[in-house]
VOLUMPA-161087 format. One line per field, with one value per residue: residue number from 1; y, z, x of N, C-alpha, C in turn. Coordinates in Angstrom, 1 decimal. Layout:
% residues N
nr <- NUM_...
nyy <- Y_...
nzz <- Z_...
nxx <- X_...
cayy <- Y_...
cazz <- Z_...
caxx <- X_...
cyy <- Y_...
czz <- Z_...
cxx <- X_...
% end
This chain:
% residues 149
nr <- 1_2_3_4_5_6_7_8_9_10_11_12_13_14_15_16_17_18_19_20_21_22_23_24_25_26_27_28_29_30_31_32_33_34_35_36_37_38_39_40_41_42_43_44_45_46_47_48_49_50_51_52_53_54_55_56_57_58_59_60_61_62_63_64_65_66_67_68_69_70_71_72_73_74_75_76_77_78_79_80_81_82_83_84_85_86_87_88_89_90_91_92_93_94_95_96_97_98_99_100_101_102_103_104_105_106_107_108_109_110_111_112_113_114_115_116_117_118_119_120_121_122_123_124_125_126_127_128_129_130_131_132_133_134_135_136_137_138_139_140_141_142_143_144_145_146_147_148_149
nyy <- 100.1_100.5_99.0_100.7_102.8_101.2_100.7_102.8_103.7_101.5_102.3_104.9_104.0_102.9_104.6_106.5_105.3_104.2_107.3_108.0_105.7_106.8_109.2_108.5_107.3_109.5_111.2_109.4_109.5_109.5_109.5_107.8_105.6_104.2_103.6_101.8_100.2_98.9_97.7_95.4_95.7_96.8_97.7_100.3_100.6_98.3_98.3_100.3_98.4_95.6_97.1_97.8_95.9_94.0_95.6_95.2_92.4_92.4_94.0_92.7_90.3_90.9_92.3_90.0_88.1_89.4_89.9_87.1_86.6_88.2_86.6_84.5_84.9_85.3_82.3_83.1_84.9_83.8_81.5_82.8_83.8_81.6_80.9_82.5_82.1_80.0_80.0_81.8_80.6_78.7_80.2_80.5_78.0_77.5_79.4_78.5_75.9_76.9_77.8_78.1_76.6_78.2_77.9_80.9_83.2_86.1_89.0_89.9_87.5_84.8_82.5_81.8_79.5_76.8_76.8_79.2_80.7_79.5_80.1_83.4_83.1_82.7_84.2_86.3_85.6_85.4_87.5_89.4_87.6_88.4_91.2_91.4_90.3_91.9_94.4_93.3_93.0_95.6_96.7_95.1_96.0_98.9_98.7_97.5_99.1_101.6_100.2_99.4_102.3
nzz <- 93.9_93.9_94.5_95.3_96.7_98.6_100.1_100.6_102.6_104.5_105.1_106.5_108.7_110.0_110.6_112.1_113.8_115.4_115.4_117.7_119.7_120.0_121.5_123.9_125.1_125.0_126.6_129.5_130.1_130.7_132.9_134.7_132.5_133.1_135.4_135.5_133.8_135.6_137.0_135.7_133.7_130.9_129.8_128.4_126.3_125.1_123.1_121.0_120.1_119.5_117.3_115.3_114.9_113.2_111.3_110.3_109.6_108.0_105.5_104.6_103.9_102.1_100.0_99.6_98.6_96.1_95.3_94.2_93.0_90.4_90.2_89.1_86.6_84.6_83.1_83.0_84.5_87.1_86.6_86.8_89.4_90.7_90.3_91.6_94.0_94.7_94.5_96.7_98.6_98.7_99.3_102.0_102.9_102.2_103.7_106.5_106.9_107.0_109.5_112.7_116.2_119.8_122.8_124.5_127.0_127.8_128.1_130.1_131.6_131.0_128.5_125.5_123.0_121.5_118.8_118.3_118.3_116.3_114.0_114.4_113.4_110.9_110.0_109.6_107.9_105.6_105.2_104.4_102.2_100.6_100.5_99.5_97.0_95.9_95.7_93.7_91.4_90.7_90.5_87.8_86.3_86.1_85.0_82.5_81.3_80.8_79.0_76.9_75.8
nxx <- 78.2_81.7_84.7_86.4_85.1_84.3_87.2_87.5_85.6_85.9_88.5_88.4_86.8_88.6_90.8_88.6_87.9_90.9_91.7_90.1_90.8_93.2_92.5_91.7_93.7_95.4_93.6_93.8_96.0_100.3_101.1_99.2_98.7_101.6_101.0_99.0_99.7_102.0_100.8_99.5_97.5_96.4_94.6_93.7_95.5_95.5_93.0_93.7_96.1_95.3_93.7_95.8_96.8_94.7_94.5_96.8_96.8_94.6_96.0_98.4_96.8_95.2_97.3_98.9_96.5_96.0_98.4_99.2_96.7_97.6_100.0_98.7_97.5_99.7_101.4_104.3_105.2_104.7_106.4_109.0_108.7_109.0_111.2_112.5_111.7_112.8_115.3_115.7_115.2_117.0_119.2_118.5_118.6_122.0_123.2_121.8_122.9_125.7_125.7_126.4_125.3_125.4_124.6_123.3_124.0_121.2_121.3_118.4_118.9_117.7_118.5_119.1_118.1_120.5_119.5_117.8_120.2_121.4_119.9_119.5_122.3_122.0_120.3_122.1_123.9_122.6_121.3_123.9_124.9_122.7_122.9_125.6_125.2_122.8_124.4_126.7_124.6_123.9_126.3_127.4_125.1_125.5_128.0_127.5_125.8_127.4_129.5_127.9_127.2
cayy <- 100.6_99.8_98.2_102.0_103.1_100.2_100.5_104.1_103.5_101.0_103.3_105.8_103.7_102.2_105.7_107.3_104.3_104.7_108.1_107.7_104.9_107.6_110.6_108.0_106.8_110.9_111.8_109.0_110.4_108.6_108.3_106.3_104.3_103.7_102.5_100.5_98.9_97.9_96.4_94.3_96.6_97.2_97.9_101.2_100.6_97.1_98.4_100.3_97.7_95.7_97.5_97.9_94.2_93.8_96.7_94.7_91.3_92.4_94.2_91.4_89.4_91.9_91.5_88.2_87.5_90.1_89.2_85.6_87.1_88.5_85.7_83.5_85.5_85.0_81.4_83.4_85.6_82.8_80.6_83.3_84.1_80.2_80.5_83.9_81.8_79.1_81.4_82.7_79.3_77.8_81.2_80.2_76.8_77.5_80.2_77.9_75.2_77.3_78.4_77.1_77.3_78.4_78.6_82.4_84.2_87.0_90.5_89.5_86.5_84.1_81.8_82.1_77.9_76.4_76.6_80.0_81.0_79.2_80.8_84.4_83.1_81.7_85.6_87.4_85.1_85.2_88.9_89.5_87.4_89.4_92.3_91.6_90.0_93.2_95.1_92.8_93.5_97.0_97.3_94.5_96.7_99.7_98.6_97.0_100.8_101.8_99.6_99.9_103.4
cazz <- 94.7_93.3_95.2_95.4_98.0_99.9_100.8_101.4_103.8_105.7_105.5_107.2_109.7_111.0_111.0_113.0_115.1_115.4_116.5_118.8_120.8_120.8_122.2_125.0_125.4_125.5_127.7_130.6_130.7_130.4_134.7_134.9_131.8_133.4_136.7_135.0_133.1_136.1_137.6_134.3_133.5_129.5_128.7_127.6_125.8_124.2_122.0_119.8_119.7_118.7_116.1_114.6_114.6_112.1_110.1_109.6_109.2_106.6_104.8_104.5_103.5_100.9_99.6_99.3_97.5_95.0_94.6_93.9_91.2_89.4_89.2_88.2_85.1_83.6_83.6_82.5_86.0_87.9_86.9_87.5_90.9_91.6_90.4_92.6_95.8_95.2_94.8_98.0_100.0_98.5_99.9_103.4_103.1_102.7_105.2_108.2_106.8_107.5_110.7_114.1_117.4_120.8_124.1_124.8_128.1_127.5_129.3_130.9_132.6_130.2_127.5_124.0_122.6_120.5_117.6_118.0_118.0_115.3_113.6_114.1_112.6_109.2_109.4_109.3_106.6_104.8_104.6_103.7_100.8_99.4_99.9_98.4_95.2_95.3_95.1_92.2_90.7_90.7_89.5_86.8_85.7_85.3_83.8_81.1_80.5_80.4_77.7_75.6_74.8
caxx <- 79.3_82.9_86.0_87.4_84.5_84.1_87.7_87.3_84.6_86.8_89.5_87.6_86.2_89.9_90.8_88.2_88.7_92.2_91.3_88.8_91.4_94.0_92.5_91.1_95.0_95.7_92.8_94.2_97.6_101.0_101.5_98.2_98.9_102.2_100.5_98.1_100.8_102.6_100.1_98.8_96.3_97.1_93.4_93.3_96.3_94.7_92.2_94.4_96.9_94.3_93.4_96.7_97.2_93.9_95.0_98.1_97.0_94.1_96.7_99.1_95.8_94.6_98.5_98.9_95.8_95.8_100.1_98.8_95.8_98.2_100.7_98.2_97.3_100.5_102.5_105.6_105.1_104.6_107.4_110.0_108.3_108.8_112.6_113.5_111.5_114.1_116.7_115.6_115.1_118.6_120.1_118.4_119.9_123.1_122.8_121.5_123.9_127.1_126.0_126.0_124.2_125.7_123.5_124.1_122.9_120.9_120.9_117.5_118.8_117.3_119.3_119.1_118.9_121.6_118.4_118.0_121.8_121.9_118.8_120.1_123.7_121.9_119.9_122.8_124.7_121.5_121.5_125.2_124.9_122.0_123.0_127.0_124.4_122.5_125.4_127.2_123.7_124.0_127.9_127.2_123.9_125.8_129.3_126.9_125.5_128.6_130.2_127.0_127.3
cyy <- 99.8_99.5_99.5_102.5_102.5_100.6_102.1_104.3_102.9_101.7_104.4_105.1_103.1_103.4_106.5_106.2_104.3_106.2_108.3_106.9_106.2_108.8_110.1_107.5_108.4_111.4_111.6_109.9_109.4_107.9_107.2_105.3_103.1_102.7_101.9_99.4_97.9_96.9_95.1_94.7_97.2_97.5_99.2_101.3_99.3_97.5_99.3_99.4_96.5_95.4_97.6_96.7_94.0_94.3_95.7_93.0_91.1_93.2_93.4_90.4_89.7_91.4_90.5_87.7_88.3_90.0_87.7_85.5_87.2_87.7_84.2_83.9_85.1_83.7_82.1_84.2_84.3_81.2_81.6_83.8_82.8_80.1_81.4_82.6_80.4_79.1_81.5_81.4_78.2_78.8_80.9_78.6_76.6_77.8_79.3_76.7_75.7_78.0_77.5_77.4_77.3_78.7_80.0_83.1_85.3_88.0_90.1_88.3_85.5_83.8_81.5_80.2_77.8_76.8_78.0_80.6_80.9_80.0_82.4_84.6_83.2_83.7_86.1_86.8_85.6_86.7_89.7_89.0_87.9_90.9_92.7_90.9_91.4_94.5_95.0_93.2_94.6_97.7_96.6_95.4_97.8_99.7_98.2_98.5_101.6_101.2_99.5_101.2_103.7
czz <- 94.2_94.4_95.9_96.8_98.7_100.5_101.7_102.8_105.0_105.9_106.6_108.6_110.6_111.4_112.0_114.4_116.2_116.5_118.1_120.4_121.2_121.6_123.6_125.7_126.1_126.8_129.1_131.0_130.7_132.1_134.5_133.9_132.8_134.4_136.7_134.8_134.4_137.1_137.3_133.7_132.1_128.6_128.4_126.5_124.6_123.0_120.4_119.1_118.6_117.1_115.0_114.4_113.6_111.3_109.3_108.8_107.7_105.4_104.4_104.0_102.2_99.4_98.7_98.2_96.1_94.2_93.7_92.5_89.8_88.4_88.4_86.6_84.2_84.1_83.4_84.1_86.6_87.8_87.0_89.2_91.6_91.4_91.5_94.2_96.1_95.3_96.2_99.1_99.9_99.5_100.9_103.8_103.6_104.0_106.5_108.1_107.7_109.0_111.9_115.2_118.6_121.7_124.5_125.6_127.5_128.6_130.3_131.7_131.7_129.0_126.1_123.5_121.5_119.1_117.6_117.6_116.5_113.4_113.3_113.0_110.8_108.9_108.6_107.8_105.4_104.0_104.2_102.2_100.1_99.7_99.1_96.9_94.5_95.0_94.2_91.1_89.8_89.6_88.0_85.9_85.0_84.8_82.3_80.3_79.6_79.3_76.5_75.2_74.0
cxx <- 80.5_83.9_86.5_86.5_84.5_85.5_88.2_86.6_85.3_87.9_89.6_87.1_86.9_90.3_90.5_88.2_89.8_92.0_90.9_89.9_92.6_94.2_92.1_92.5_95.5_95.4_93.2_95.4_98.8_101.2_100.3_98.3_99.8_102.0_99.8_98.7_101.3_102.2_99.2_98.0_96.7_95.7_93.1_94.3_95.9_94.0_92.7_95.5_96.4_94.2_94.5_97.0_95.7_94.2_95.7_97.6_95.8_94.8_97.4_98.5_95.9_96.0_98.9_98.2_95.9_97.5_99.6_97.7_96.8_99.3_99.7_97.8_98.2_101.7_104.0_106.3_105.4_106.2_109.0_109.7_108.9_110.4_113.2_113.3_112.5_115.1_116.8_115.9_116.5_119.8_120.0_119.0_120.8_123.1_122.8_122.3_125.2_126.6_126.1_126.1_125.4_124.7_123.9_123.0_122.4_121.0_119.7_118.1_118.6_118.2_118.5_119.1_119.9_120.6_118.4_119.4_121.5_120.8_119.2_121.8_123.2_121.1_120.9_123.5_124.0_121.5_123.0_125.3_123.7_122.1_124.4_126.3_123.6_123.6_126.2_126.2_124.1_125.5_127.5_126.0_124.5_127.3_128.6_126.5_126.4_129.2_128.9_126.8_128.2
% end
């Protein structure tokens, strides 16, 4: 048996799984979900959740390892993978450097810490500067096209 059926088989078997939890989610109905829900009662609702939380975390497994196969094959892979990830974590640096935290109520009632604040600030920075890099990318990629023909 090769790698290609086994994961057909499991494929098949999260699937009918899958299934199976949602026609039993269908079958209840959404009022009784709802009045399960509001009384804590989240277990017909559980088992596909569940299930989508395995899905995900042997996906993300599967991933990982076979990203990690590959860069080990080649040192030439693997030392530009190790320059982008410190690209990446000098970018988050700065980022949570220039930011800084405020306590900030939330809508629910509940307060946001100075740490998170400051956490959301360094996201956003974080993502501004890669996406105004991906966009110098992009112009720099095609003025080069441009002046080489």
């Amino acid at each position: 048996m090769n790698i290609q059926t086994i994961v057909k088989i499991i494929s098949a078997v999260f699937g009918l799984l899958g299934a199976i939890f949602l026609f039993r989610i269908i079958g209840i109905g959404d009022e009784e979900i709802k009045m399960a829900a509001s009384g804590g009662d989240f277990g017909s609702v559980s088992p596909l959740v569940s299930l989508a939380i395995a899905i995900l975390f042997i996906t993300v497994g599967v991933t990982v390892i076979f990203s990690l196969l590959n860069l080990a094959s080649s040192s030439e892979k693997l030392k530009k993978s190790l320059i982008f990830i410190g690209c990446f974590l000098a970018i988050m640096g700065i980022s949570f450097a220039l930011s800084n935290g405020v306590e900030t109520p939330m809508k629910d009632g509940e307060v946001l810490s100075a740490s998170g604040s400051r956490w959301v600030g360094a996201g956003l920075r974080m993502f501004y500067i890669l996406a105004a890099l991906a966009v110098l990318s992009m112009i720099f990629s095609g003025a080069r096209k441009i002046l080489n023909k």
